[in-house]
VMD Tcl script that draws the C-alpha trace (Angstrom):
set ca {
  {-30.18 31.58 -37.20}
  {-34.20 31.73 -37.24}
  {-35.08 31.10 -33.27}
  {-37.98 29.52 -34.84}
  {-36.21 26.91 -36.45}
  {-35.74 23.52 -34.69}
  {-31.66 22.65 -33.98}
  {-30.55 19.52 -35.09}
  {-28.72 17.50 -32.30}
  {-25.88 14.76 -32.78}
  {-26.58 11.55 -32.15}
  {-25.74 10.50 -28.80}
  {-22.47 8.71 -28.47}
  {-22.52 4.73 -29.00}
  {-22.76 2.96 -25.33}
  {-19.65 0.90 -24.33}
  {-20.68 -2.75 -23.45}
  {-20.18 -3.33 -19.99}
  {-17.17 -5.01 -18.52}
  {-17.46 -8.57 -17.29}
  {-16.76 -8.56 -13.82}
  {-15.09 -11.14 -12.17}
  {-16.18 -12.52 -8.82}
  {-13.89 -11.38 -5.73}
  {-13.34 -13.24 -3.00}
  {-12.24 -11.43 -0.05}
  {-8.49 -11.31 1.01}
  {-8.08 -14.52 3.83}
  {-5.80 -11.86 5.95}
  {-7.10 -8.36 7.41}
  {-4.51 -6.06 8.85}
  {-6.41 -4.93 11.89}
  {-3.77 -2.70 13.67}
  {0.02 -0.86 13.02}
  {1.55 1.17 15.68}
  {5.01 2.68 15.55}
  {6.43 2.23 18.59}
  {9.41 4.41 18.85}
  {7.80 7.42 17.88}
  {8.99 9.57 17.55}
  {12.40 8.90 16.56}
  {15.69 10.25 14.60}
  {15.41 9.90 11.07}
  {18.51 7.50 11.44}
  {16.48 4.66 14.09}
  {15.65 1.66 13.28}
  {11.89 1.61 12.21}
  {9.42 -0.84 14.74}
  {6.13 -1.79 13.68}
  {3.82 -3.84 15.85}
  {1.49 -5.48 12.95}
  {-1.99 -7.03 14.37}
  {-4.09 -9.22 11.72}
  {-6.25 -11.14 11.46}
  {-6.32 -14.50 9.37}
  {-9.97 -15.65 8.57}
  {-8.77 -19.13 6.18}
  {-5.93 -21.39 6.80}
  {-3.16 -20.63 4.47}
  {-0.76 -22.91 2.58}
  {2.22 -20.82 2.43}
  {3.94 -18.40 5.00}
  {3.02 -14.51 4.60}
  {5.86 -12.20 3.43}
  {5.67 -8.44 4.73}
  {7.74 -5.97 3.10}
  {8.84 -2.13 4.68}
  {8.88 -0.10 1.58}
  {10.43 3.53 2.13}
  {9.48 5.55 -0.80}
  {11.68 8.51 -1.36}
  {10.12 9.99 -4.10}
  {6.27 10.22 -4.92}
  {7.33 11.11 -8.36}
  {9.16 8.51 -9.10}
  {9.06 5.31 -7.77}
  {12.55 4.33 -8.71}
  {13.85 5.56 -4.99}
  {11.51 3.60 -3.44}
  {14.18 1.99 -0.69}
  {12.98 -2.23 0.69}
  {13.93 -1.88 4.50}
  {12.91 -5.15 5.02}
  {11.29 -8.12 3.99}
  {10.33 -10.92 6.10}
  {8.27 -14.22 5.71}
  {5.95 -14.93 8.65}
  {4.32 -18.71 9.39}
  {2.79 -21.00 9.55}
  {-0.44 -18.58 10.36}
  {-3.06 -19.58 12.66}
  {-6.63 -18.96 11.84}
  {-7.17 -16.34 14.31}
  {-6.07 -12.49 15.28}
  {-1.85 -12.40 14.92}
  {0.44 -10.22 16.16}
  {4.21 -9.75 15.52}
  {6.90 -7.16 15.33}
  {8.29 -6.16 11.49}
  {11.89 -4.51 12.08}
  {13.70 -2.78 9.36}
  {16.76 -0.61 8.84}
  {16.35 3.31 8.50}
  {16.59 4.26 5.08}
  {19.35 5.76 3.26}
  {19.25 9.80 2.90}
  {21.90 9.61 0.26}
  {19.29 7.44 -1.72}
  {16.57 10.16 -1.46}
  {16.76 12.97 -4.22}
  {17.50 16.91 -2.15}
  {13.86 18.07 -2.83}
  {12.61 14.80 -1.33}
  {14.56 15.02 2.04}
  {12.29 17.06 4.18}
  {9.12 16.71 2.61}
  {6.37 14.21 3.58}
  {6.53 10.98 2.48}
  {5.10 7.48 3.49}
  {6.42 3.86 4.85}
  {4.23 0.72 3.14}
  {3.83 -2.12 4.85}
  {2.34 -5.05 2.72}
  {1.83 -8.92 3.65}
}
mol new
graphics top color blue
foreach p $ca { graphics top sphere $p radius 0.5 }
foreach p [lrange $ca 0 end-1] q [lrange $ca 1 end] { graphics top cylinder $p $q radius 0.2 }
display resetview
């Protein structure tokens, strides 16, 4: 190769149109706060949260929270619903309530899972 001798380059890659996007409108109900509050605790208690949030738009339907235990961060099929609860009517305002569910089940959680670290979702 003759240093001397320009290189020819590829042509750059064709540019991908740009997705539409769609106008968001922010979510009427901000979790402000979760404590635990028996912690700590056995693996076998009862799980407590005390759930502050705010609501910033009246809403025509109750909230449902769900506890989601999930046993497995490979696979999502042990994930374990401790509870699921509907909430209402909701104020426009900061709310607070307690969201109670049932420890989960260690027989439901594969071995290698058991003692490693894992995570409790709580969703409205």
């Amino acid at each position: 190769m003759d240093p001397q001798q320009p290189v020819a380059m590829p042509p750059p890659p064709p540019q991908q149109q740009p997705q539409q996007q769609r106008p968001t409108q922010p979510s009427p109900v901000n979790v402000t706060n979760v404590v635990a509050l028996a912690n700590p605790a056995t693996f076998a208690s009862p799980l407590d949260f005390e759930i502050t949030f705010e609501c910033t738009a009246a809403l025509p339907d109750d909230l449902e929270w769900r506890m989601v235990y999930v046993g497995s961060a490979d696979d999502s099929s042990y994930d374990q619903l401790l509870t699921e609860v509907e909430v209402g009517p909701v104020p426009v305002g900061v709310n607070k309530f307690v969201l109670s569910g049932d420890a989960p089940n260690p027989a439901a959680i594969p071995p290698g899972d058991l003692l490693g670290v894992t995570v409790v979702l709580i969703a409205p």
